[in-house]
MIGUVO-421415 format. One line per field, with one value per residue (C-alpha): x, y, z; residue number from 1; residue in one letter. Coordinates in steps of 0.1 Angstrom, whole numbers, padded with zeros to 4 digits. Layout:
// MIGUVO-421415
px: X, ...
py: Y, ...
pz: Z, ...
i: NUM, ...
aa: a, ...
This chain:
// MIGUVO-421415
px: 0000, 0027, 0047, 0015, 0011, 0049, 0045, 0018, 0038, 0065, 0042, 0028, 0064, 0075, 0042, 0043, 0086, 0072, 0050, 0072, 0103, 0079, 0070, 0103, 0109, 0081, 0091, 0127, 0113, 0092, 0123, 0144, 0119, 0114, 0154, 0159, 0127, 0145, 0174, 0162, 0147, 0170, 0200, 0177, 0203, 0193, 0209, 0201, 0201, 0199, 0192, 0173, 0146, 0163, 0171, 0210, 0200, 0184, 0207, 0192, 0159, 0155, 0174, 0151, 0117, 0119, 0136, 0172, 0191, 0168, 0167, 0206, 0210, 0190, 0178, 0190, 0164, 0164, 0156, 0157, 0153, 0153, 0172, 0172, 0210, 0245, 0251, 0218, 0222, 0261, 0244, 0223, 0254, 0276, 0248, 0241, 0208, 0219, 0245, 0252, 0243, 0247, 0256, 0279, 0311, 0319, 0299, 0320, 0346, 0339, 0329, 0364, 0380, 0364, 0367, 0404, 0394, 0379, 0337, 0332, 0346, 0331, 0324, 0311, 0299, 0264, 0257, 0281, 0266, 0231, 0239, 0230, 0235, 0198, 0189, 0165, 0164, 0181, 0209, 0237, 0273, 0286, 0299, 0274, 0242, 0251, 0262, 0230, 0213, 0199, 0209, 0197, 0217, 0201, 0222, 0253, 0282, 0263, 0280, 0261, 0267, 0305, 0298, 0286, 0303, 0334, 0325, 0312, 0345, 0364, 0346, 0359, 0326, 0320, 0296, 0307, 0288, 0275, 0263, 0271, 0290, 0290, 0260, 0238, 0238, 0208, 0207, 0173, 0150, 0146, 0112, 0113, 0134, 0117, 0082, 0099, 0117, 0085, 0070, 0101, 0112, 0149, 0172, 0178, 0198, 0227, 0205, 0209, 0185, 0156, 0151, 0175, 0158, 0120, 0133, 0138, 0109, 0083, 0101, 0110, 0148, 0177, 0211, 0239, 0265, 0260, 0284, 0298, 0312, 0334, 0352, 0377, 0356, 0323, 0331, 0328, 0310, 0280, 0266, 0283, 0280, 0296, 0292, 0300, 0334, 0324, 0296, 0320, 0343, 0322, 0297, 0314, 0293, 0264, 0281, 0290, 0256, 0245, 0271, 0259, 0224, 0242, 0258, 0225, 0206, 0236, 0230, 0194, 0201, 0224, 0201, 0168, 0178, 0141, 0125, 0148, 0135, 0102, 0108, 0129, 0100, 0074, 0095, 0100, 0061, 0058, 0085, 0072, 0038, 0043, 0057, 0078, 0065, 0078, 0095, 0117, 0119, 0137, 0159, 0171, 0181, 0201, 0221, 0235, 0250, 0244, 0279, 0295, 0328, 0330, 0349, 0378, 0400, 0375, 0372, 0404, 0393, 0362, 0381, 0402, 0374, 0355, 0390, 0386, 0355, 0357, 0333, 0367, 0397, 0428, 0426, 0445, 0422, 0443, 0426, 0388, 0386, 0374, 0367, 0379, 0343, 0331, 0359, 0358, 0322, 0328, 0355, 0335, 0310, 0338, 0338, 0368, 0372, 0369, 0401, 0407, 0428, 0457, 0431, 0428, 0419, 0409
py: 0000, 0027, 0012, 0020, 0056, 0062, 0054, 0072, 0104, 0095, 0099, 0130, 0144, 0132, 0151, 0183, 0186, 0175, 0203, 0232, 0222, 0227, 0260, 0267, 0263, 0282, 0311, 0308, 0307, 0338, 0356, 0346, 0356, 0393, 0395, 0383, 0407, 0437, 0430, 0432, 0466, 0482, 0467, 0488, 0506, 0543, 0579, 0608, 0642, 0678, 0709, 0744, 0755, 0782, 0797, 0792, 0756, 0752, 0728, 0701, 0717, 0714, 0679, 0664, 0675, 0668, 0629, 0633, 0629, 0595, 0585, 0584, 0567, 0540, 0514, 0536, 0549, 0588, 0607, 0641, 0665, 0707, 0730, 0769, 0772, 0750, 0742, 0722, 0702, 0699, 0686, 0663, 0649, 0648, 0628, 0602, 0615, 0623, 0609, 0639, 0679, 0705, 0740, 0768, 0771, 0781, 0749, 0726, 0744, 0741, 0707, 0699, 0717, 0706, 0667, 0669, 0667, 0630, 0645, 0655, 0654, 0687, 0663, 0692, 0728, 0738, 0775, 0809, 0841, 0848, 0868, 0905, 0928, 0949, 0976, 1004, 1025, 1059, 1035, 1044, 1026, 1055, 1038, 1067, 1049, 1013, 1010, 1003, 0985, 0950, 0930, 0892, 0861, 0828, 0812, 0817, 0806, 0802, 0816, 0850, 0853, 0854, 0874, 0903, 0901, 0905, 0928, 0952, 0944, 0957, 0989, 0992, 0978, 0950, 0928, 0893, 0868, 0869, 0901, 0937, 0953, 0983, 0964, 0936, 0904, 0887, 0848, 0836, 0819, 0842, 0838, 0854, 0879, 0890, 0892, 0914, 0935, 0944, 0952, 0974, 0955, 0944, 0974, 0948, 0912, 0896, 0870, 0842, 0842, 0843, 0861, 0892, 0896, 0893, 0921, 0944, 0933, 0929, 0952, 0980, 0971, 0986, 0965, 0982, 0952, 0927, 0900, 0893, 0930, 0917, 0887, 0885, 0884, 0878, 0845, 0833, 0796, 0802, 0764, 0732, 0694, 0676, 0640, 0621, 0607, 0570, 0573, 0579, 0553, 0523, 0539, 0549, 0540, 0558, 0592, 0585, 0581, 0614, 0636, 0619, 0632, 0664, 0672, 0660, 0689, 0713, 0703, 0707, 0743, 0749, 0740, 0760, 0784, 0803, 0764, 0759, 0790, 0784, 0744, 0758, 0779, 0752, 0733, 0760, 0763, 0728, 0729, 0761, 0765, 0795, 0803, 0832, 0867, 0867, 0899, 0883, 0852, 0870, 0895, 0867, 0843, 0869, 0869, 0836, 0814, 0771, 0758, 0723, 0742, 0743, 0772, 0761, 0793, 0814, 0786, 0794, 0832, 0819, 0801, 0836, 0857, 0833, 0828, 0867, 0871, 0843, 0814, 0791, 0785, 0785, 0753, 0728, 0726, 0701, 0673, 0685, 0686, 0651, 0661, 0632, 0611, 0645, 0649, 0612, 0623, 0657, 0640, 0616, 0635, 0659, 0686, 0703, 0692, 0713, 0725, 0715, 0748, 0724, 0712, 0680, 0652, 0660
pz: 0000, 0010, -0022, -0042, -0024, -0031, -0070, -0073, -0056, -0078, -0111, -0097, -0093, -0129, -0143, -0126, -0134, -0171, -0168, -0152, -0181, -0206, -0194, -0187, -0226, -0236, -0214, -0227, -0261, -0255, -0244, -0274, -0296, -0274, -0275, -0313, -0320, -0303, -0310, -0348, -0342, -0325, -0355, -0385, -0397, -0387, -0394, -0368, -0384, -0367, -0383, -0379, -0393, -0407, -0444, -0434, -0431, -0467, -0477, -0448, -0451, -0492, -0486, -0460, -0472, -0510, -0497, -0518, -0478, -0479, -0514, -0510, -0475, -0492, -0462, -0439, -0423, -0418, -0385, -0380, -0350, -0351, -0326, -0322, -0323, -0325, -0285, -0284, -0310, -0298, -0264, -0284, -0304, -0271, -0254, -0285, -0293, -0328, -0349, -0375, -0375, -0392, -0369, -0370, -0366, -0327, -0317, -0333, -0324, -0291, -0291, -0302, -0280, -0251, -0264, -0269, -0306, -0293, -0297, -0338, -0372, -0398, -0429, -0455, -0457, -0460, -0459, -0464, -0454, -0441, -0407, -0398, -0370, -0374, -0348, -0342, -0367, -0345, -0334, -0347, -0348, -0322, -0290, -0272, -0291, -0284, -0245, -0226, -0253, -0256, -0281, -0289, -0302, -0306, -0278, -0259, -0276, -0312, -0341, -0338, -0300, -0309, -0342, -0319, -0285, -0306, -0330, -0296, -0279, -0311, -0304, -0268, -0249, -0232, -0233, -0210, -0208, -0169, -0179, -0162, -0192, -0214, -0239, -0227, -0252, -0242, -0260, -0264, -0295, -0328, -0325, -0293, -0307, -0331, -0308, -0280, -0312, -0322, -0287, -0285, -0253, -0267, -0295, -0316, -0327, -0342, -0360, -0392, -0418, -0423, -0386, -0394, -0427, -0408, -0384, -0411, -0428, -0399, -0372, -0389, -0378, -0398, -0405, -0388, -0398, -0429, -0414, -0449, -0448, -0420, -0440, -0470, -0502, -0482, -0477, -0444, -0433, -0417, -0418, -0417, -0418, -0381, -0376, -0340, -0345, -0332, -0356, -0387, -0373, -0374, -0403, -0435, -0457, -0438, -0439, -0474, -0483, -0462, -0480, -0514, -0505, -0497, -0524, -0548, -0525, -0537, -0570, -0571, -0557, -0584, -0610, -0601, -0573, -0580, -0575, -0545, -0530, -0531, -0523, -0490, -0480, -0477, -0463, -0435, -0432, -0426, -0395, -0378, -0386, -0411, -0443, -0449, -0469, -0502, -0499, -0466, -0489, -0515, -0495, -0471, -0494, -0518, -0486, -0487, -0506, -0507, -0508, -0498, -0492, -0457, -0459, -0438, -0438, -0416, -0394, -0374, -0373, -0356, -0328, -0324, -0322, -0297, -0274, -0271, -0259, -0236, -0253, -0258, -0247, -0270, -0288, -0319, -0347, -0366, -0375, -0371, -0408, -0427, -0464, -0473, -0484, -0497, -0518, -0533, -0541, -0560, -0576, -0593, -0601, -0621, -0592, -0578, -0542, -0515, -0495, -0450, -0449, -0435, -0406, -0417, -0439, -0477
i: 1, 2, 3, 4, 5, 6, 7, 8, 9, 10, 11, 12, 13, 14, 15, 16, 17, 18, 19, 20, 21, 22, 23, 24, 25, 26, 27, 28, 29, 30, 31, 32, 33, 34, 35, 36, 37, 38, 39, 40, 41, 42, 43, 44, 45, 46, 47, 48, 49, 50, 51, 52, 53, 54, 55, 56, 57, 58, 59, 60, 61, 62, 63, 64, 65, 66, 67, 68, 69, 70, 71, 72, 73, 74, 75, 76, 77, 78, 79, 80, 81, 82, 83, 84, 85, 86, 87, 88, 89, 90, 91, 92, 93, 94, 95, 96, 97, 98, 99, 100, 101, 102, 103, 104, 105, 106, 107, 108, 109, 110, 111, 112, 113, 114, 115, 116, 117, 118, 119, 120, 121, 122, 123, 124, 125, 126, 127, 128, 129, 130, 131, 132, 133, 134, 135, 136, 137, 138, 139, 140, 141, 142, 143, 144, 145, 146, 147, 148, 149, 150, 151, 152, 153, 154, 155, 156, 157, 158, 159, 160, 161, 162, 163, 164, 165, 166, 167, 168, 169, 170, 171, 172, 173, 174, 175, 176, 177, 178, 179, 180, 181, 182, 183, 184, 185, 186, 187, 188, 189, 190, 191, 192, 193, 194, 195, 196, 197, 198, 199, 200, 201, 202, 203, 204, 205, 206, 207, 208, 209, 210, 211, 212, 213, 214, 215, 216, 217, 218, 219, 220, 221, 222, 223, 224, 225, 226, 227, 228, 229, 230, 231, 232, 233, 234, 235, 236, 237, 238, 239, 240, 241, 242, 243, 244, 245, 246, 247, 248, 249, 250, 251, 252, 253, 254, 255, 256, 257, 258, 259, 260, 261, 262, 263, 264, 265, 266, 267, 268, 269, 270, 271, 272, 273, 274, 275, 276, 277, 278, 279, 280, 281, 282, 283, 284, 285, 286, 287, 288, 289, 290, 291, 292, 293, 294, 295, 296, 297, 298, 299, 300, 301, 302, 303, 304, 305, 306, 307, 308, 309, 310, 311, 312, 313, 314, 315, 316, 317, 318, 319, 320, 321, 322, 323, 324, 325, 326, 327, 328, 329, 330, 331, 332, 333, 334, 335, 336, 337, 338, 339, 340, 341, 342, 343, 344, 345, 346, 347, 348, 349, 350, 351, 352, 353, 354, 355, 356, 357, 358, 359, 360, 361, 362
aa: x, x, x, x, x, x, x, x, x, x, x, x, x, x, x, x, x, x, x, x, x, x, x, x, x, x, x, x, x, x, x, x, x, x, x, x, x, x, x, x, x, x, x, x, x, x, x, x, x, x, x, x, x, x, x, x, x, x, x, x, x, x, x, x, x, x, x, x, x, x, x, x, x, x, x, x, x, x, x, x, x, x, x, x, x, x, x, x, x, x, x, x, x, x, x, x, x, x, x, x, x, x, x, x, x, x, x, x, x, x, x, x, x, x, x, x, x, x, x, x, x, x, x, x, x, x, x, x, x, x, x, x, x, x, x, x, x, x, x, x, x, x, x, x, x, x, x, x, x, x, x, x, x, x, x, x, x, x, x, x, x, x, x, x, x, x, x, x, x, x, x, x, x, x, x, x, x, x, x, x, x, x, x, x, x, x, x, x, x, x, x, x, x, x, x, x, x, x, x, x, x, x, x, x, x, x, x, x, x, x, x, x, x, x, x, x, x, x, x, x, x, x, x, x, x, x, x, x, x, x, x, x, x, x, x, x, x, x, x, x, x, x, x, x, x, x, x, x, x, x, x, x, x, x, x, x, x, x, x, x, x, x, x, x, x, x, x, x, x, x, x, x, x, x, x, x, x, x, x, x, x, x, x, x, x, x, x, x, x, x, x, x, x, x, x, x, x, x, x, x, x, x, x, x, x, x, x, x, x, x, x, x, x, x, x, x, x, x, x, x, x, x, x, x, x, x, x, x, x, x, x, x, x, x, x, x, x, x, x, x, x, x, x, x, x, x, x, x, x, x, x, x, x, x, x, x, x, x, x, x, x, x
């Protein structure tokens, strides 16, 4: 009887480990599948972009909207994200939120220098030109007219923040960056700007396009400095191309494929600027809710030019004019330059390649 009782245990113990094995297999299964399934997503090859909605981002806008960035990167799958100004979308890159962006030239700059040249690599230019100082219309450039005045940027330590603080402190003001000197720079959003221009609550702003162009046109604002008056031959890079340097590292043939879509944009520029134009503009309505007046349109985009060329000889003259307002510290730039896909691309395509200025690869 006990030997019957002990079987029957025995059969019951066999079951119930028959039964708990095969759930352990189902759950295992469950989990390979979950970790094969996310594994699968999370291995689509994707390409992180940042831009501004801005007309001295045309290049990325025109690209992005009418599919050429895509149609090149092929099954790469494109994702894009907007920022107000360069140290954002610098944060963003830092931080792995984004692989590539285009920005000015102080925040890369300053995202090398505070990497050890370890952070970003600039892969192409974008945008020359496109930035104005505009003011009331009774300031004047006297020293007398400008000390007490507030004047916007789009953010501290953006390419226009520099632009001003060191044109001011060429004059003899000050204008540092906790505030307290001879001019107040006050860094904030160009939309903002341009509200509080109008209510008369800020003098003016050292602003890309279209924004500078919208204060003339919408505010009543006069240009006191056309930035291009300030560089040899006008030239001066306004917009480039950065990509994270791990991103480059272990994909090539992603970046290749960007700066392919890139240089396709350029093109398509090139061929119909008056088509471009009007592309870029819908494009812009589509990101911020509103197109821009045609007569802003046209004055803001005669006052840049859509280049690849990065520009690289200003480049250095932007560190020097950032070290001496106090944004960055004296700094190597050797090396931050990789022109070296972009030129394999113009040159197949039978287009001069674009020059490093001896700061690195091309």
């Amino acid at each position: 009887m006990n030997n019957h009782r002990t079987t029957k245990r025995q059969r019951h113990g066999a079951i119930k480990r028959a039964m708990l094995a095969a759930a352990a297999l189902v759950v295992g299964a469950t989990a390979l599948t979950a970790c094969s399934s996310s594994g699968s997503a999370s291995s689509e090859p994707t390409l992180r972009l940042g831009y501004f909605a801005n007309l001295t981002h045309a290049l990325p806008v025109l690209g992005v909207s009418n599919g050429q960035i895509q149609q090149a990167l092929g099954s790469t799958k494109l994702e894009t994200q907007t920022f107000n100004a360069g140290p954002a979308a610098i944060e963003a890159l830092n931080s792995g939120a984004i692989d590539a962006t285009f920005i000015g030239p102080n925040p890369a700059i300053s995202a090398w220098t505070q990497s050890n040249g370890t952070s970003i690599k600039i892969i192409s230019g974008a945008t020359s030109g496109g930035a104005e100082f505009v003011v009331k219309p009774e300031i004047t450039a006297s020293n007398e007219s400008l000390k007490g005045k507030t004047f916007a940027t789009p953010q501290l330590g953006n390419t226009q923040d520099v632009a001003l603080r060191y044109w001011l402190k060429q004059k003899g003001l000050s204008a540092p960056k906790e505030g307290g000197g001879d001019v107040n720079v006050a860094p904030q959003e160009n939309a903002q700007t341009l509200d509080l221009f109008k209510q008369g609550q800020i003098d003016g702003g050292w602003l890309p396009e279209p924004w500078a162009s919208r204060l003339v046109q919408e505010g009543g604002g006069k240009v006191l400095v056309n930035e291009k008056d300030l560089w040899p031959g006008g030239q001066f890079v306004t917009t480039h191309l950065v990509v994270s340097q791990s991103f480059l590292e272990k994909n090539p043939e992603q970046v290749k494929a960007l700066l392919q879509g890139v240089v396709n944009t350029e093109a398509t520029v090139q061929a119909n600027p008056a088509k471009a134009k009007t592309d870029v503009n819908a494009a812009l309505k589509t990101l911020t809710g509103k197109a821009l007046d045609d007569v802003v349109l046209a004055r803001a985009w005669d006052n840049l030019k859509i280049t690849v060329d990065p520009i690289a000889t200003s480049l250095k003259t932007d560190l020097d004019h950032a070290v001496e307002v106090g944004i960055s510290k004296p700094a190597d730039l050797n090396g931050i330059y990789d022109l070296s896909i972009l030129n394999s691309i113009l040159t197949s395509a039978g287009k001069a390649p674009v020059s490093a200025g001896g700061l690195g690869k091309q």
